[in-house]
C-alpha positions as CSV (number, residue, x, y, z in Angstrom):
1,X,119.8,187.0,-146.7
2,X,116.2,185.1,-146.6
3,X,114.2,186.0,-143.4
4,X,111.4,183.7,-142.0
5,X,108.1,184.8,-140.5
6,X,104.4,184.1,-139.5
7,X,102.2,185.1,-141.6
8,X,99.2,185.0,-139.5
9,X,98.6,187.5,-136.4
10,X,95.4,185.8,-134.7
11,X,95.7,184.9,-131.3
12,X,92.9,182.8,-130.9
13,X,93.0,178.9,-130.4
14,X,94.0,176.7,-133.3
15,X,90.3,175.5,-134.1
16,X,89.2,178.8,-134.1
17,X,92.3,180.0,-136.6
18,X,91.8,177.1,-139.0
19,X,88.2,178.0,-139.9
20,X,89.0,181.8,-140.5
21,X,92.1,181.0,-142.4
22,X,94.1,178.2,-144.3
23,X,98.0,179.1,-143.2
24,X,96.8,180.3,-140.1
25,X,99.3,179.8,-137.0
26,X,97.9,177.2,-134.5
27,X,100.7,177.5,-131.9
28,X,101.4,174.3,-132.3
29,X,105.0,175.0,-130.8
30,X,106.5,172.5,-133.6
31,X,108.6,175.4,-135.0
32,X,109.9,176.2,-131.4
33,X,110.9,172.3,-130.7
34,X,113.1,172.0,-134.3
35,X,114.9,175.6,-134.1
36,X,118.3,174.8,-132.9
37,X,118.7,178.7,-132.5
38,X,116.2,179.0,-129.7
39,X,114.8,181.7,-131.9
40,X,111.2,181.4,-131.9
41,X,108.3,181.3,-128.9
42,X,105.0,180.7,-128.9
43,X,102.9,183.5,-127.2
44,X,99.3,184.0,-126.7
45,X,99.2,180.9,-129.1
46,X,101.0,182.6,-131.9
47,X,104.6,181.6,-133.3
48,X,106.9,184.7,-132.9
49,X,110.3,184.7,-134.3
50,X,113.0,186.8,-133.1
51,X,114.5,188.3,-136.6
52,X,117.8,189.0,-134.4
53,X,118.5,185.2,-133.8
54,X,116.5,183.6,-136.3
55,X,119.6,182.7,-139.4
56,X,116.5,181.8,-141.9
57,X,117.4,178.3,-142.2
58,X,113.6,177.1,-143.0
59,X,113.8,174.5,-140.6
60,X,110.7,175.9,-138.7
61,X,108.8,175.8,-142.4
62,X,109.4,172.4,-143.0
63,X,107.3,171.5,-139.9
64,X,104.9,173.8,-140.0
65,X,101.9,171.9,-140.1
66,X,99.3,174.4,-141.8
67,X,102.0,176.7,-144.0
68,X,102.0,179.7,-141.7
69,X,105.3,180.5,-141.8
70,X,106.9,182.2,-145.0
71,X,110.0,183.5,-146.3
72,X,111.0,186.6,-146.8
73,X,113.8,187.0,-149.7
74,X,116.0,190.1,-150.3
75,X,117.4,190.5,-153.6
């Protein structure tokens, strides 16, 4: 099965994230508002998604506004 996460580990504030890095997570909280499986937070202003919940339906991708979150496929 395909896995999401966040690629980006930097706690800092969202301006501060954007100039060090292009995918950077900007805790936004879009990803939290769409999952229907209540299976992401947003902590210390970094997305964290709870592999134990999360199903890896991409919903979270399609709204994340600068690319931070990825996909993790298993072949």
């Amino acid at each position: 099965s395909d896995l999401v996460y966040v690629s980006c580990v930097s706690k800092e504030k969202g301006a501060v994230v954007m100039k060090a890095c292009k995918a950077g997570c900007i805790g936004c909280g879009k990803c939290v508002k769409v999952c229907v499986f209540d299976a992401i937070t947003v902590e210390n202003n970094l997305a964290r998604i709870d592999t134990d919940t999360c199903i890896g339906c991409g919903t979270c991708r399609g709204v994340c506004p600068t690319g931070a979150i990825g996909e993790l496929v298993f072949q």
